[in-house]
TORPA-4810 file (N, C-alpha, C, O; in nm, 3 decimals):
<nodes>
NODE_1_0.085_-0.117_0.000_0.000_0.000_0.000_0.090_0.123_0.000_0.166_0.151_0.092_X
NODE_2_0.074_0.198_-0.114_0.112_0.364_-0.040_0.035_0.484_-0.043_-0.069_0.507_-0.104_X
NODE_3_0.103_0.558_0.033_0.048_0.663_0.113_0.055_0.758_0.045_0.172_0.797_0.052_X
NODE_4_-0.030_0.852_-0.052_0.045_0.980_-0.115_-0.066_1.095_-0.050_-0.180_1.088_-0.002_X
NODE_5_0.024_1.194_-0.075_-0.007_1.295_0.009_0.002_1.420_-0.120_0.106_1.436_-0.184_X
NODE_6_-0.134_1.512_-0.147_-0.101_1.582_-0.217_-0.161_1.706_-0.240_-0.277_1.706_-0.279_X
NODE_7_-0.095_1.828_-0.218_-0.146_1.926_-0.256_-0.226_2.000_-0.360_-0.188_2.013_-0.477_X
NODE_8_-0.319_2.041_-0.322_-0.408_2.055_-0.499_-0.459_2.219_-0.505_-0.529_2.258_-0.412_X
NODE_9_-0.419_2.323_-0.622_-0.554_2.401_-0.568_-0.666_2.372_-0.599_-0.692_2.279_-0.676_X
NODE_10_-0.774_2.463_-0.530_-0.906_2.457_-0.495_-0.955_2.456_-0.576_-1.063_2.399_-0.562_X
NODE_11_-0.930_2.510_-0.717_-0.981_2.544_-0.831_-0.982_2.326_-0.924_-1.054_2.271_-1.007_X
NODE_12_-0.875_2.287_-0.850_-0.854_2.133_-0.932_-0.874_2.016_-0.879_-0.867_1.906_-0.934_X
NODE_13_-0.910_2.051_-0.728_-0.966_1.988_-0.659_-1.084_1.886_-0.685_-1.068_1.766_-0.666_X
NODE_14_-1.204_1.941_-0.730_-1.297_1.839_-0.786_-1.277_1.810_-0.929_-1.366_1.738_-0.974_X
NODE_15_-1.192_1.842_-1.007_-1.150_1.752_-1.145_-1.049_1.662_-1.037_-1.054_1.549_-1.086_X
NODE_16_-1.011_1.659_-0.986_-0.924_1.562_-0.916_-0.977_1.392_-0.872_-0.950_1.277_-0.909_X
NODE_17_-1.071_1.462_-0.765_-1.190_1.349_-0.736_-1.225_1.297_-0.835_-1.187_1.185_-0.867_X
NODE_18_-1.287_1.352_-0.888_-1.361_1.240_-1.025_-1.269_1.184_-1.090_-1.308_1.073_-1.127_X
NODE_19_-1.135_1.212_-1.130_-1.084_1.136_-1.205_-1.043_1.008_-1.126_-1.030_0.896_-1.176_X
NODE_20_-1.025_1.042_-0.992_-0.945_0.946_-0.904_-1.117_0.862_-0.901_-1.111_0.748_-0.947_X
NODE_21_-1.214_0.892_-0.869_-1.251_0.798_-0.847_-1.353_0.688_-0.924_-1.444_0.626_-0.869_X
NODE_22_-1.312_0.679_-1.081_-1.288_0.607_-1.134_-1.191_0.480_-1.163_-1.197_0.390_-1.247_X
NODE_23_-1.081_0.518_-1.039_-0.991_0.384_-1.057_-0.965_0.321_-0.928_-0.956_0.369_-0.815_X
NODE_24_-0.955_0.203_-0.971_-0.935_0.074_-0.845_-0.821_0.034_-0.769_-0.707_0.005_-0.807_X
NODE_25_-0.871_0.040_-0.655_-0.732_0.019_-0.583_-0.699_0.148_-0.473_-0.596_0.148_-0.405_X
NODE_26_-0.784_0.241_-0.468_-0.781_0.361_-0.416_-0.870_0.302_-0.279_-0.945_0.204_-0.272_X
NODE_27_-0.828_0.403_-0.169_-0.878_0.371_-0.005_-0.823_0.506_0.077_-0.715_0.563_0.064_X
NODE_28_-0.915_0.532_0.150_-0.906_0.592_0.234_-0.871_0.766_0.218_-0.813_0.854_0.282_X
NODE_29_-0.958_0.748_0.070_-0.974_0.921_0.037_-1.000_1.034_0.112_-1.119_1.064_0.117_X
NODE_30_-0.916_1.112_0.176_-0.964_1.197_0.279_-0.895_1.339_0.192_-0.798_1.337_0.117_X
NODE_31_-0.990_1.472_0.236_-0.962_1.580_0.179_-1.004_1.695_0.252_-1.121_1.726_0.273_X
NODE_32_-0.896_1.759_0.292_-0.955_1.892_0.372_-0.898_2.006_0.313_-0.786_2.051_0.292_X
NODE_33_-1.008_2.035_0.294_-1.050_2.201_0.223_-0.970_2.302_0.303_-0.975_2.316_0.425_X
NODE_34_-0.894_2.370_0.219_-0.792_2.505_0.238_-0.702_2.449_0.357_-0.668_2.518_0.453_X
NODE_35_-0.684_2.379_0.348_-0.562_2.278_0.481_-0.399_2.333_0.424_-0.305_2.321_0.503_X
NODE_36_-0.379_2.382_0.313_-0.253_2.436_0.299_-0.234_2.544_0.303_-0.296_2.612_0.221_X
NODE_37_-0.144_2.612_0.395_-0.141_2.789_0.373_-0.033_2.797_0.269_-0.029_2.918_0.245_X
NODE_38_0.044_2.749_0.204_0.204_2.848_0.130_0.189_2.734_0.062_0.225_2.636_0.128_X
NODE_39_0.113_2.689_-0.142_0.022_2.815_-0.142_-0.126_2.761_-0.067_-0.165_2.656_-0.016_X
NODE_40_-0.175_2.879_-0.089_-0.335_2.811_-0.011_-0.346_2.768_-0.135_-0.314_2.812_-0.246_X
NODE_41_-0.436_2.600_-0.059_-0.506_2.505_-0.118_-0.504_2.411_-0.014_-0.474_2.432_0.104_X
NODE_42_-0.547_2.272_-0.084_-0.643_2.192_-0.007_-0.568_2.083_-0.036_-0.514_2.068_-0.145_X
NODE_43_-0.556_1.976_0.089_-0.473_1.900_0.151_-0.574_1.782_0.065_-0.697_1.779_0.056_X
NODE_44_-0.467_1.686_0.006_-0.565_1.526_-0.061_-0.455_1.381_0.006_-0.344_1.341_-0.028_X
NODE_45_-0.524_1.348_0.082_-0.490_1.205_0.101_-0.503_1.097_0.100_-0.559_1.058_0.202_X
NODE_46_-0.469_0.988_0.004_-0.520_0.854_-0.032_-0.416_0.728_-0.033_-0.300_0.716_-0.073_X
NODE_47_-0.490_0.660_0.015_-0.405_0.503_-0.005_-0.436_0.426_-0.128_-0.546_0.387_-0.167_X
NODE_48_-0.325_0.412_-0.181_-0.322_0.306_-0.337_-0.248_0.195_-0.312_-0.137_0.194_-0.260_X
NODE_49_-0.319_0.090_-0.354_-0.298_-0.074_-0.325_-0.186_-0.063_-0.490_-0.232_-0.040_-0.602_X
NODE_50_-0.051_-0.084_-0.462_0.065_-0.091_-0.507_0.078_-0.158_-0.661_0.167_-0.127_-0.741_X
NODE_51_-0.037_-0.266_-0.689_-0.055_-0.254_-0.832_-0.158_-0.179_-0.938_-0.199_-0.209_-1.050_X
NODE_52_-0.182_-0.049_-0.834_-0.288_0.025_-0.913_-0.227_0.153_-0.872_-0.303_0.242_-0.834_X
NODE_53_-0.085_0.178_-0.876_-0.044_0.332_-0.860_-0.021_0.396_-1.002_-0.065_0.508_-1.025_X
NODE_54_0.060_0.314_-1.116_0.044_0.407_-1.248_-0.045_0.482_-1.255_-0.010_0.599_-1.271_X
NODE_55_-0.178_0.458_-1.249_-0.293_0.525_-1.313_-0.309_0.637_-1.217_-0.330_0.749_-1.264_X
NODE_56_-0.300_0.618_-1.063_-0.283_0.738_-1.007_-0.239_0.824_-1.020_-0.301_0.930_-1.006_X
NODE_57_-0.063_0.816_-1.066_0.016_0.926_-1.092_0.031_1.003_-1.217_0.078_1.117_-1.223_X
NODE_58_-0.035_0.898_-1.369_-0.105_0.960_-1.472_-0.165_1.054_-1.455_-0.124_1.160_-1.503_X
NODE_59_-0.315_1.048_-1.361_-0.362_1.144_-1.344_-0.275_1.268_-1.256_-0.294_1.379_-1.306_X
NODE_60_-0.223_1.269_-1.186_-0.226_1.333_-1.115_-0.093_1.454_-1.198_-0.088_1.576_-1.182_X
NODE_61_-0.004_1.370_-1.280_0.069_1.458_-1.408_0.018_1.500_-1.473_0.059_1.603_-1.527_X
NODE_62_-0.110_1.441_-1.510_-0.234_1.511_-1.599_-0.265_1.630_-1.591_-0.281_1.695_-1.694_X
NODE_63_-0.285_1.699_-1.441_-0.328_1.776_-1.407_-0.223_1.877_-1.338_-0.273_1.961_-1.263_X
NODE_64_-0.119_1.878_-1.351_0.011_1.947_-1.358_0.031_1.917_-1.180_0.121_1.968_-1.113_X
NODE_65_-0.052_1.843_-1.137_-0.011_1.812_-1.009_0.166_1.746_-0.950_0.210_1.747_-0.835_X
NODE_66_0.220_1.707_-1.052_0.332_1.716_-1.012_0.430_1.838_-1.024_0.539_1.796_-0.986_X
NODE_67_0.437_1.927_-1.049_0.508_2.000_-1.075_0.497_2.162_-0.954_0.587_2.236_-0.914_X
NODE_68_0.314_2.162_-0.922_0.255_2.258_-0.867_0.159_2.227_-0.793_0.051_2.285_-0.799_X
NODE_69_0.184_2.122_-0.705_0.088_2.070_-0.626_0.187_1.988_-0.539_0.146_1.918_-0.446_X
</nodes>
């Protein structure tokens, strides 16, 4: 299982959800709203069962979340 931890803004936040939760293998989706001050945005935390992380991190490059998130 791992643990990713990820910053999102607020604005990508719910394109986020939906994409994530279309795929399998995801647990323990938790998300708190404006939880980051520097920059503000909103704290995403989920557990991915270890043969379903590609598709996680697809998305999550998708959405420039690696670079600015």
């Amino acid at each position: 299982m791992l643990h990713i931890r990820v910053v999102s803004a607020s604005s990508r936040t719910g394109l986020l959800l939906e994409r994530l939760a279309g795929l399998p293998g995801i647990h323990n989706l938790i998300v708190l709203d404006g939880a980051a001050r520097r920059p503000a945005a909103d704290a995403v935390f989920l557990d991915v069962e270890d043969g379903a992380a590609n598709p996680v991190f697809r998305v999550l490059r998708g959405l420039g979340l690696d670079h600015d998130g």
